[in-house]
py3Dmol code that shows the C-alpha trace and the ligand (Angstrom):
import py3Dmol

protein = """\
ATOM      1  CA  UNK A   1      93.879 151.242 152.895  1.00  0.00           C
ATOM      2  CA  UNK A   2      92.078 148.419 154.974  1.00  0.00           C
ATOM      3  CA  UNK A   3      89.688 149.515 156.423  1.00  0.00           C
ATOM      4  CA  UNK A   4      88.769 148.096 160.096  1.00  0.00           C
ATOM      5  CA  UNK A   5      85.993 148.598 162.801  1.00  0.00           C
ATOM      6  CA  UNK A   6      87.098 147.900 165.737  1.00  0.00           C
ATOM      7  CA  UNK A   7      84.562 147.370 168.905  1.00  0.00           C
ATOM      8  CA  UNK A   8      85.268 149.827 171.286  1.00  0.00           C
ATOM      9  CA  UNK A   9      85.302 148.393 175.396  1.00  0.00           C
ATOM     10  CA  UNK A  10      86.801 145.306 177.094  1.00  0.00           C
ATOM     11  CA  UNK A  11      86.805 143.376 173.810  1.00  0.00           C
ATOM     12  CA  UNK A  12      88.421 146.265 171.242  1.00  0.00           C
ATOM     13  CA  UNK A  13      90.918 146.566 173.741  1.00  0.00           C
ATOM     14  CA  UNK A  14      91.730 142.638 173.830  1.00  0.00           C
ATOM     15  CA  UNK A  15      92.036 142.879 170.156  1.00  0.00           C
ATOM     16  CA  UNK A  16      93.735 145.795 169.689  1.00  0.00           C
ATOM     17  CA  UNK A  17      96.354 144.635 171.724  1.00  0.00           C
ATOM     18  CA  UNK A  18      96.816 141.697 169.913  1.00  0.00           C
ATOM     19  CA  UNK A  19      96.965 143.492 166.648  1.00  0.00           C
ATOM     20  CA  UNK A  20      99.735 145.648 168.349  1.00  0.00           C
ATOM     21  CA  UNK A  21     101.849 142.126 168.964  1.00  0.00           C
ATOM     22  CA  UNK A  22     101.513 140.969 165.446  1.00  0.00           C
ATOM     23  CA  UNK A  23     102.698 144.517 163.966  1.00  0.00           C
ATOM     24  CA  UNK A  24      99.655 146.373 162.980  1.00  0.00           C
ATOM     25  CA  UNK A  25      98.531 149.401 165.377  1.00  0.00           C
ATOM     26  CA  UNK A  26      99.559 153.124 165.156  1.00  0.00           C
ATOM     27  CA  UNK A  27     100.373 155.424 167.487  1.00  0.00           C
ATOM     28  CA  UNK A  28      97.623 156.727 170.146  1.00  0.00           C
ATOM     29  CA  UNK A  29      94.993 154.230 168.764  1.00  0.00           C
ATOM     30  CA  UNK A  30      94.144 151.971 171.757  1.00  0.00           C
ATOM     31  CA  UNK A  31      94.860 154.609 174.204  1.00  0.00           C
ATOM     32  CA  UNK A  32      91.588 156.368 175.641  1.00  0.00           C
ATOM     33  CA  UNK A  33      90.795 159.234 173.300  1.00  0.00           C
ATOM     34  CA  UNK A  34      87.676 160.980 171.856  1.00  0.00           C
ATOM     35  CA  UNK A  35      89.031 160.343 168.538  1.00  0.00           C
ATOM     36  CA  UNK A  36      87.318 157.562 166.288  1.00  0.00           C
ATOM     37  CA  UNK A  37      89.724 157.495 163.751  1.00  0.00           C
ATOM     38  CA  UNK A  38      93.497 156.179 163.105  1.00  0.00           C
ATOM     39  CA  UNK A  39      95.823 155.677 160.625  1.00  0.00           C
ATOM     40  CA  UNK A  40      98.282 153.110 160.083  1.00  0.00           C
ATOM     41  CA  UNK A  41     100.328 154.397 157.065  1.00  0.00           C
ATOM     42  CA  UNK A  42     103.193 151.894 157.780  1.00  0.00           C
ATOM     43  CA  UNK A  43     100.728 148.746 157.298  1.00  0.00           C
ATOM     44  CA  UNK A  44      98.155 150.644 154.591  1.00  0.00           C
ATOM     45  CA  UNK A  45      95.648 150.337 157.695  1.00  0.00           C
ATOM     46  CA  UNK A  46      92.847 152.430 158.924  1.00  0.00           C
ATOM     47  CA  UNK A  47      91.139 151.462 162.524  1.00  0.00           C
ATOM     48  CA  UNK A  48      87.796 152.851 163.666  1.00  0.00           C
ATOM     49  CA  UNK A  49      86.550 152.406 167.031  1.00  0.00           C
ATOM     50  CA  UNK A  50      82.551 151.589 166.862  1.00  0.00           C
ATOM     51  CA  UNK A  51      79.847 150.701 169.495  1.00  0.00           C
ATOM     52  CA  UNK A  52      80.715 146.747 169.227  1.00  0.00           C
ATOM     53  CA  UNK A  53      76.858 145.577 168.184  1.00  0.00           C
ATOM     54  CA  UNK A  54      77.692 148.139 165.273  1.00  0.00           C
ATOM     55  CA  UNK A  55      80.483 146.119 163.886  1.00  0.00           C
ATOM     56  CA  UNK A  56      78.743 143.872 161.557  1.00  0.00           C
ATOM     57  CA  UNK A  57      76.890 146.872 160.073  1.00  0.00           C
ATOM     58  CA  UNK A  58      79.815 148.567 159.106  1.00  0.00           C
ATOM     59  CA  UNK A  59      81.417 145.957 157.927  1.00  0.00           C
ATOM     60  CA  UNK A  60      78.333 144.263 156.054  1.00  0.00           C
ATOM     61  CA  UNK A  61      77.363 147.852 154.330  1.00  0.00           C
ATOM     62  CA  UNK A  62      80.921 148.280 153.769  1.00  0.00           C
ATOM     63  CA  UNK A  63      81.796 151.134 155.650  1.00  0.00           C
ATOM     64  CA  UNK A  64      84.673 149.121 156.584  1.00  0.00           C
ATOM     65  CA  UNK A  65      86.378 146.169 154.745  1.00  0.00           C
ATOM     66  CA  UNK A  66      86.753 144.187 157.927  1.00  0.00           C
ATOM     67  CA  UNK A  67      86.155 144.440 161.639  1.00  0.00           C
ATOM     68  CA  UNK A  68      85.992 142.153 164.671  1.00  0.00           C
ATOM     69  CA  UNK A  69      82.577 140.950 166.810  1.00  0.00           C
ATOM     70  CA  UNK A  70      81.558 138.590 169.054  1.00  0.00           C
ATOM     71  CA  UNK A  71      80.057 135.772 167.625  1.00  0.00           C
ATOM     72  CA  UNK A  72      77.071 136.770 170.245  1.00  0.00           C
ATOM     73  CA  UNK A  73      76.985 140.318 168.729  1.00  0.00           C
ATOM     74  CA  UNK A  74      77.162 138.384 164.755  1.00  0.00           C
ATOM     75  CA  UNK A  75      74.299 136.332 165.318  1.00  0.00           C
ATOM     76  CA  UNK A  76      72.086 138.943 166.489  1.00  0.00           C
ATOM     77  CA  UNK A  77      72.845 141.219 164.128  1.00  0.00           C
ATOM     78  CA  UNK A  78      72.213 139.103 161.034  1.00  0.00           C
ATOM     79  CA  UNK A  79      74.865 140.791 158.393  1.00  0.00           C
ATOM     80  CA  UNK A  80      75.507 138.700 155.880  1.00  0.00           C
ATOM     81  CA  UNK A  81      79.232 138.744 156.305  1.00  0.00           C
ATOM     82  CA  UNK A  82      82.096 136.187 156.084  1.00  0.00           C
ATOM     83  CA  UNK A  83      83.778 134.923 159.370  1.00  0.00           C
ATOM     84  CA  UNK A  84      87.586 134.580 158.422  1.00  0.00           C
ATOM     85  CA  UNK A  85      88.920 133.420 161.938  1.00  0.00           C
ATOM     86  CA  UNK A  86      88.489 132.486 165.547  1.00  0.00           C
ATOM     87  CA  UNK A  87      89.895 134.800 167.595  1.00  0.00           C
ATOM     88  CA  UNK A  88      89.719 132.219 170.689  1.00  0.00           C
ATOM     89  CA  UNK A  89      89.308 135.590 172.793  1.00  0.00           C
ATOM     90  CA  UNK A  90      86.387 136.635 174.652  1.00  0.00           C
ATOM     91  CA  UNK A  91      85.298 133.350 175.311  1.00  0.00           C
ATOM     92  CA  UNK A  92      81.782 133.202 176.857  1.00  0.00           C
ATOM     93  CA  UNK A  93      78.829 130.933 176.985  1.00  0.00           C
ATOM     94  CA  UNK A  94      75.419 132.446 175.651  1.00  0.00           C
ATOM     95  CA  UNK A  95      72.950 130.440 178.188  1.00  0.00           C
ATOM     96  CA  UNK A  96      69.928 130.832 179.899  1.00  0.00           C
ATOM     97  CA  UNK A  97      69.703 131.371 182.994  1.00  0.00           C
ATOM     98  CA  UNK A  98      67.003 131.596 186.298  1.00  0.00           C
ATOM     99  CA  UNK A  99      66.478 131.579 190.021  1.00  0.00           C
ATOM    100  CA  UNK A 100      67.904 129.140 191.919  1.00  0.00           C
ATOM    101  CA  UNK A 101      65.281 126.357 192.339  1.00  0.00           C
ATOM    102  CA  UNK A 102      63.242 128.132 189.410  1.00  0.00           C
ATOM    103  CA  UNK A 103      60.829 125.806 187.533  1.00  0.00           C
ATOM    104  CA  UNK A 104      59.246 126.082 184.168  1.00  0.00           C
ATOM    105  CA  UNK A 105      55.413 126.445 183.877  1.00  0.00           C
ATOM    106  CA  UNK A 106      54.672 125.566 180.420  1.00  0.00           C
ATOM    107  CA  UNK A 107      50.762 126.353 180.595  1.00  0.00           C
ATOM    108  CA  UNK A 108      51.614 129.811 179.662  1.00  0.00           C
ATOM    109  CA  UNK A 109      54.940 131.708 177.392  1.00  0.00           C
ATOM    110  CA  UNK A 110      58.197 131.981 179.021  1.00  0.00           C
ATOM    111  CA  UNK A 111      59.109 135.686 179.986  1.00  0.00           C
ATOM    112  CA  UNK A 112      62.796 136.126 178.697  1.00  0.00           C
ATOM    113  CA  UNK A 113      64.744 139.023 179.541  1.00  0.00           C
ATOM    114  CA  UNK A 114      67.541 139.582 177.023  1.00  0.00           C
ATOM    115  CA  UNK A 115      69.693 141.633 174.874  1.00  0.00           C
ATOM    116  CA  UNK A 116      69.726 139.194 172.022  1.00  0.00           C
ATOM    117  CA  UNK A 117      65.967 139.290 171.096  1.00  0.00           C
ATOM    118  CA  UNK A 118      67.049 137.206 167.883  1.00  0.00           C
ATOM    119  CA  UNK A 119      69.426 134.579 169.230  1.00  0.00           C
ATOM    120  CA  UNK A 120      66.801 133.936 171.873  1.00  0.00           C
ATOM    121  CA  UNK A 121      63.561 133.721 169.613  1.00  0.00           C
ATOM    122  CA  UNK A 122      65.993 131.146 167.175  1.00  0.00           C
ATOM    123  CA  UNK A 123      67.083 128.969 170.400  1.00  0.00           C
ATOM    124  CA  UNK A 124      63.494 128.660 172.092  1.00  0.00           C
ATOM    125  CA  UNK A 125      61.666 128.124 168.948  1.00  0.00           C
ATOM    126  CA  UNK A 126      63.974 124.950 167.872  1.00  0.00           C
ATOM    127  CA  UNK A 127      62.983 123.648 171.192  1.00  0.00           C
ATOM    128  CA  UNK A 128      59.406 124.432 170.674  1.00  0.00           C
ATOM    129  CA  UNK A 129      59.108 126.782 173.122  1.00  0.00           C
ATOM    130  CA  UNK A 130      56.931 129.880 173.239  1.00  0.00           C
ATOM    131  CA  UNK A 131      58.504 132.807 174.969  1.00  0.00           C
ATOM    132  CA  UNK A 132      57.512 136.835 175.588  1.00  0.00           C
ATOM    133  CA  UNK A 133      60.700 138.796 175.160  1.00  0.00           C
ATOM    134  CA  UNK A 134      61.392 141.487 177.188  1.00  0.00           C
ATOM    135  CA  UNK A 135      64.254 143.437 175.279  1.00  0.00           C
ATOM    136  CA  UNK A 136      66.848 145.564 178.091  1.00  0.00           C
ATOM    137  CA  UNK A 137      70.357 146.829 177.223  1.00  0.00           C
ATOM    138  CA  UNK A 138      72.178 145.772 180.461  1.00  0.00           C
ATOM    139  CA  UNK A 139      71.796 144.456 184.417  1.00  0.00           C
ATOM    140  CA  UNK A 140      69.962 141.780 182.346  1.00  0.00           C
ATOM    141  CA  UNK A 141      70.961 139.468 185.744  1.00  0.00           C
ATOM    142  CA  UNK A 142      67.876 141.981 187.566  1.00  0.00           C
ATOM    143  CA  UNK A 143      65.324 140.748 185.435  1.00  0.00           C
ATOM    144  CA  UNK A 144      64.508 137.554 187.161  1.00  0.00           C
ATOM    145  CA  UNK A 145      65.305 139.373 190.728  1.00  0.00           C
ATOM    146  CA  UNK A 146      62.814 141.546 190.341  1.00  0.00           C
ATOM    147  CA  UNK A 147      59.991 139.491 188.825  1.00  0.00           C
ATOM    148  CA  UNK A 148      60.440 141.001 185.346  1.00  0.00           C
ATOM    149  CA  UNK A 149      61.166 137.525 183.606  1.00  0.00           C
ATOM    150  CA  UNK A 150      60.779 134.365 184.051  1.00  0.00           C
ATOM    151  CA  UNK A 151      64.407 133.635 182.920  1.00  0.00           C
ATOM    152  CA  UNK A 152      67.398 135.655 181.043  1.00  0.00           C
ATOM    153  CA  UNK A 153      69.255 134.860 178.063  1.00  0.00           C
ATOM    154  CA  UNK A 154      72.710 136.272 178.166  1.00  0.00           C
ATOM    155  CA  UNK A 155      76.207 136.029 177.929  1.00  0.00           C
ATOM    156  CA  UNK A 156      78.210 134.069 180.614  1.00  0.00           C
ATOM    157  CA  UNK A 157      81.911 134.378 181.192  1.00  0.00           C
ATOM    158  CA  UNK A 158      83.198 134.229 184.937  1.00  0.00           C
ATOM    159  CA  UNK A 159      79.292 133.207 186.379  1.00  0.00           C
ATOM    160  CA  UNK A 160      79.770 136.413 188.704  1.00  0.00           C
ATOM    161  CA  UNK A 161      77.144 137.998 188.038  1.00  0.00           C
ATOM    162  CA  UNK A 162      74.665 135.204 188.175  1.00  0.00           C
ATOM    163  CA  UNK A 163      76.408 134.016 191.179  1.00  0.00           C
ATOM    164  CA  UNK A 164      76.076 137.450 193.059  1.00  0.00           C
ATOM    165  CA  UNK A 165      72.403 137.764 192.085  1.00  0.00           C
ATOM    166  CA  UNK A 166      71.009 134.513 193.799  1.00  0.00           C
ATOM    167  CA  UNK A 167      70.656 132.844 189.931  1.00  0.00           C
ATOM    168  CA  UNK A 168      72.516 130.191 188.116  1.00  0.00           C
ATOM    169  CA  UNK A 169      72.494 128.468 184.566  1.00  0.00           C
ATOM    170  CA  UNK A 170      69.802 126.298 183.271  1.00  0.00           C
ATOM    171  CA  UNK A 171      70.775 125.930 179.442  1.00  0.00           C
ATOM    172  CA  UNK A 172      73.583 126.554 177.433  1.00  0.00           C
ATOM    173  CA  UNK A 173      72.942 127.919 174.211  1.00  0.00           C
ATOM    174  CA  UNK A 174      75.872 128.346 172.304  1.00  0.00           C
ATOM    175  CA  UNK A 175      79.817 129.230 172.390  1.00  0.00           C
ATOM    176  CA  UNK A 176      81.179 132.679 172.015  1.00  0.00           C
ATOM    177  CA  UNK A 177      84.325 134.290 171.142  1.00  0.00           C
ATOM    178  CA  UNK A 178      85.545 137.131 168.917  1.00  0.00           C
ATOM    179  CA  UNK A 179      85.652 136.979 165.169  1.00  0.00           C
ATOM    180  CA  UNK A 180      87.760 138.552 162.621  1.00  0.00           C
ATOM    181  CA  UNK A 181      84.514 139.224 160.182  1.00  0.00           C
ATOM    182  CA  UNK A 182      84.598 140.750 156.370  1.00  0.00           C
ATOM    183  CA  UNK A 183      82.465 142.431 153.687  1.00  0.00           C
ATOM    184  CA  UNK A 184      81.931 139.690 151.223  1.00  0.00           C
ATOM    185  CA  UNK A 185      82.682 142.066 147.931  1.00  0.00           C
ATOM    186  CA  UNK A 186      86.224 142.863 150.096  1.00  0.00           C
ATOM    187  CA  UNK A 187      86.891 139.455 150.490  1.00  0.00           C
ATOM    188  CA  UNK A 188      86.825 139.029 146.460  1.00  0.00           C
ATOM    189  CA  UNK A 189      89.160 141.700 145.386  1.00  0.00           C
ATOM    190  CA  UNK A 190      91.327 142.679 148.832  1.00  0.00           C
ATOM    191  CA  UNK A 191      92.203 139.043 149.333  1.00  0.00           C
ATOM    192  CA  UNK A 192      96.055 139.622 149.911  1.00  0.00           C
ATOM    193  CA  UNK A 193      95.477 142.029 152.830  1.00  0.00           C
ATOM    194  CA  UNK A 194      92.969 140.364 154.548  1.00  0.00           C
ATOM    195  CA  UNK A 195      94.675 137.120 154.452  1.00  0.00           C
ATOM    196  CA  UNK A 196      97.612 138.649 155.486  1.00  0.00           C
ATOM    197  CA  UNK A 197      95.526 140.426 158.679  1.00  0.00           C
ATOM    198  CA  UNK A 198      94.295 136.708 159.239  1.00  0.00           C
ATOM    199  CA  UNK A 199      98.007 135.132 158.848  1.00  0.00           C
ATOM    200  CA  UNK A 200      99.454 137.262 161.319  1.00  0.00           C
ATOM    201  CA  UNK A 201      96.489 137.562 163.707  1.00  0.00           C
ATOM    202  CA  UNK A 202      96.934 133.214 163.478  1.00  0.00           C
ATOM    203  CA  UNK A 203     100.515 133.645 163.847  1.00  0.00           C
ATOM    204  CA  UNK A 204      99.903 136.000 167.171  1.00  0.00           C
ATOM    205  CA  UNK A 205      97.906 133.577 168.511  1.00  0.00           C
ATOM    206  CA  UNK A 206      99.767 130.414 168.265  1.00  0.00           C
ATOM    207  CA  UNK A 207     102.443 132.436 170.088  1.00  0.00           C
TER     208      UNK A 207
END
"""
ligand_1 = """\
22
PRP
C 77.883 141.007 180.582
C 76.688 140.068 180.579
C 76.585 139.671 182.019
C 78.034 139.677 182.473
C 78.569 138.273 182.537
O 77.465 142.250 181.000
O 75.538 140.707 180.078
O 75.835 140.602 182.742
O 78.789 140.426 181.515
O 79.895 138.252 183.013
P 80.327 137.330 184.235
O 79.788 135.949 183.968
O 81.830 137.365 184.174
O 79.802 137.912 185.498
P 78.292 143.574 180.728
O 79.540 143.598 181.540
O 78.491 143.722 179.253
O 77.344 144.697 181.300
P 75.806 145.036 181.061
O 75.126 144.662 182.337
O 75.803 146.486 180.792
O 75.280 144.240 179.902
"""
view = py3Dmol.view(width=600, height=400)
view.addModel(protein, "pdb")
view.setStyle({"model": 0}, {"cartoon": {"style": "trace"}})
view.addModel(ligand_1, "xyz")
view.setStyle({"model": 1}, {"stick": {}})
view.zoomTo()
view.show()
């Protein structure tokens, strides 16, 4: 059986979806349940719904063979894990962001509120920037409101947030959208089934 983590919320249910359209999905699975775990005997398929930052654990410990992230999620968690494909969903920006009218005073370390203390530290340190995280786990947007940080680093998709909290984008860091990631041992000796996932997850999304 394959084996895949799937991130439960907005994103899990994106994907799951479009693992429904290319044939793969079982009965009950994306519906909202208490229960974790599926099987898909038709397709030799297990899902597993996980907190999404978890993903790349599971998969990179090998608790599944294969699951599907954000590439924000990915990069902060470090795995060492293979990315087999672009899902092209859940596109976002990972940026900073500020006040409007906010300006930099570089006699002293930027305060950065953010939930991707390792993304951040890699992006303000190639610009030579010293910065004080302050690590949250959500509303990062209230940060700067409130006089916590100087600036956020987070993920931007419609600009609503930042929009309906007076702030607006300074810098942007890097793309994001989901990826179809695997255990790297998996990838060696379960090549036909997760090229076959990939194939038909490609195939969905040419559609
Ligand atoms: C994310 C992100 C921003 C928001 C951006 O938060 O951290 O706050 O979405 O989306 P927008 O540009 O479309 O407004 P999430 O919904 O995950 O909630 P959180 O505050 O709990 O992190």
């Amino acid at each position: 059986m394959l084996r895949i983590a799937l991130p439960k919320g907005r994103l899990g249910e994106k994907i799951y979806k479009l693992l429904d359209e290319c044939g793969y999905g079982c009965e009950g699975c994306g519906e909202n349940s208490r229960k974790l775990v599926f099987r898909d005997e038709k397709n030799g398929v297990s899902y597993f719904w996980v907190k999404p930052a978890d993903v790349p654990v599971y998969v990179s410990m090998g608790a599944a063979d294969v699951g599907f992230a954000g590439k924000d999620v990915i990069d902060e968690a470090g795995e060492d894990v293979y990315e087999l494909c672009d899902l092209k969903t859940g596109v976002c920006k990972m940026c900073v962001a500020a006040k409007k009218g906010f300006e930099d005073d570089f006699s002293r370390p930027l305060r950065v509120a953010t939930k991707f203390p390792r993304c951040a530290e890699r992006h303000f340190s190639q610009k030579g920037r010293q910065i004080e995280i302050i690590k949250l786990h959500g509303s990062i947007e209230l940060a700067p409101v409130l006089g916590l940080s100087d600036v956020i680093f987070d993920i931007v998709e419609t600009g609503t947030t930042l929009k309906e909290n007076g702030l607006e984008v300074i810098e942007e860091a890097f793309p994001v959208s989901a990826r179809l990631i695997c255990n790297k041992a998996v990838y060696g000796f379960a090549r036909g089934e997760t090229d076959e996932l990939k194939r038909r997850l490609e195939g969905a999304l040419k559609r």
